[in-house]
C-alpha positions as CSV (number, residue, x, y, z in Angstrom):
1,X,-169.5,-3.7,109.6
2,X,-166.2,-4.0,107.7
3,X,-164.9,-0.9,105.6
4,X,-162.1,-0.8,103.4
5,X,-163.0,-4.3,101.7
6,X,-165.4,-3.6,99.0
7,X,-165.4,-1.5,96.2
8,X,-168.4,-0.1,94.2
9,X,-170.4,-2.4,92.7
10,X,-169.9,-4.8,94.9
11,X,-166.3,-5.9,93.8
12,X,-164.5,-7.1,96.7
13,X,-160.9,-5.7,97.3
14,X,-158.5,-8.6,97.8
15,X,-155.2,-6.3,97.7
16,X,-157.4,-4.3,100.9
17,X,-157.6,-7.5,102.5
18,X,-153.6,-8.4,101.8
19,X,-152.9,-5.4,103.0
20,X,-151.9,-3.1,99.8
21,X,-153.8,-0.4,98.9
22,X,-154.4,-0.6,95.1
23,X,-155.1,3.2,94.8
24,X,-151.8,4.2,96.4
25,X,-149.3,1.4,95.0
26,X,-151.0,-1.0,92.4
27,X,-150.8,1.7,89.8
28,X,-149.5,1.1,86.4
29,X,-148.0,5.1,87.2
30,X,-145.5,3.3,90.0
31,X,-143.3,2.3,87.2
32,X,-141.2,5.9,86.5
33,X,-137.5,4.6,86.3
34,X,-138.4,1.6,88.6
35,X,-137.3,-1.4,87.0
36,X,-138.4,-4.1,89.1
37,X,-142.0,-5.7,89.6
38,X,-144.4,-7.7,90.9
39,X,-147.6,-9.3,89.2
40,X,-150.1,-10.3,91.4
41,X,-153.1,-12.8,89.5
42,X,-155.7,-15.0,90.4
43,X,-155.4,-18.8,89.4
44,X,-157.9,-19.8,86.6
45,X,-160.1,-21.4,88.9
46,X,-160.7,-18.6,91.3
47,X,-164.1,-18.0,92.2
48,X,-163.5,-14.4,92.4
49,X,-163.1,-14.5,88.5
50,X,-166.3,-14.7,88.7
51,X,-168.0,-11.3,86.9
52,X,-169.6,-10.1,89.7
53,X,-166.7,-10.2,91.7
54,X,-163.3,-9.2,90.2
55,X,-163.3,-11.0,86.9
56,X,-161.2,-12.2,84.7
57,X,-159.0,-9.4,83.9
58,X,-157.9,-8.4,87.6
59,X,-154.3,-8.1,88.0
60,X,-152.3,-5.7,90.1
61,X,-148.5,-4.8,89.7
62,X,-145.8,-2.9,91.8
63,X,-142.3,-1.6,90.7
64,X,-140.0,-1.2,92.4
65,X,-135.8,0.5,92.1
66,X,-134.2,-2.3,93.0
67,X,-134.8,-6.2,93.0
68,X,-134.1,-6.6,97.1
69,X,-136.9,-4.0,97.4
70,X,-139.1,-5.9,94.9
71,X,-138.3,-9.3,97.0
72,X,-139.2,-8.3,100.4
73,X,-142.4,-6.7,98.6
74,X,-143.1,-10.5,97.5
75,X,-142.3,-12.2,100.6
76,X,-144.9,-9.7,102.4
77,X,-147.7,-10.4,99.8
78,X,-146.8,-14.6,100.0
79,X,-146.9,-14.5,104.1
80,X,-150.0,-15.7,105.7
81,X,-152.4,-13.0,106.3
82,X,-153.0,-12.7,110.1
83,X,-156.6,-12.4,109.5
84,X,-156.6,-15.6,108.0
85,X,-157.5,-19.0,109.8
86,X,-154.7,-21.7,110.2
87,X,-154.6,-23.6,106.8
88,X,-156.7,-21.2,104.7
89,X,-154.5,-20.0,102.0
90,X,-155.2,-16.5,99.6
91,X,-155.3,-18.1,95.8
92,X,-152.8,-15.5,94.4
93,X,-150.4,-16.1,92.1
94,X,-147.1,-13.9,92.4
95,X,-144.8,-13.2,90.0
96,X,-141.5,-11.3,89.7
97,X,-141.0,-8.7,86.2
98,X,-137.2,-8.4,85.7
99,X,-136.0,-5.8,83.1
């Protein structure tokens, strides 16, 4: 049995299964006098847009103090997951805020 993957309701986690914890850092709260984010999306055609899933209104952002923090953050959520098989891809799109 897996743990730590679905939320109620049958939602499934996909920051859990990056790696982030959504209750610790993909709070809106994060942002006191940190200037620099990250936007995390799914592409239109997701399948976990679906409503029984995540939806269409799932997004998760981190800020960060300064922009080198806020880059390695984004070249840790772009990596390849090492649960992932060779050539399977997470559909994310990642974004950098700027002030």
């Amino acid at each position: 049995m897996r743990t730590g993957i679905h939320q109620p309701h049958g939602k499934v986690d996909i920051a859990d299964n990056l790696g982030i914890s959504v209750r610790e850092k993909w709070t809106v709260a994060d942002k006191n006098n940190k200037a620099y984010g990250v936007k995390v999306e799914l592409p239109d055609n997701d399948p976990f847009r679906m409503p029984h899933l995540l939806g269409d209104e799932w997004t998760g952002t981190r800020w960060f103090a300064t922009a080198a923090e806020r880059d390695v953050a984004m070249a840790g959520i772009v990596k390849q997951p090492g649960n992932y098989r060779r050539g399977d891809t997470p559909s994310i799109l990642v974004s950098a805020i700027d002030p």
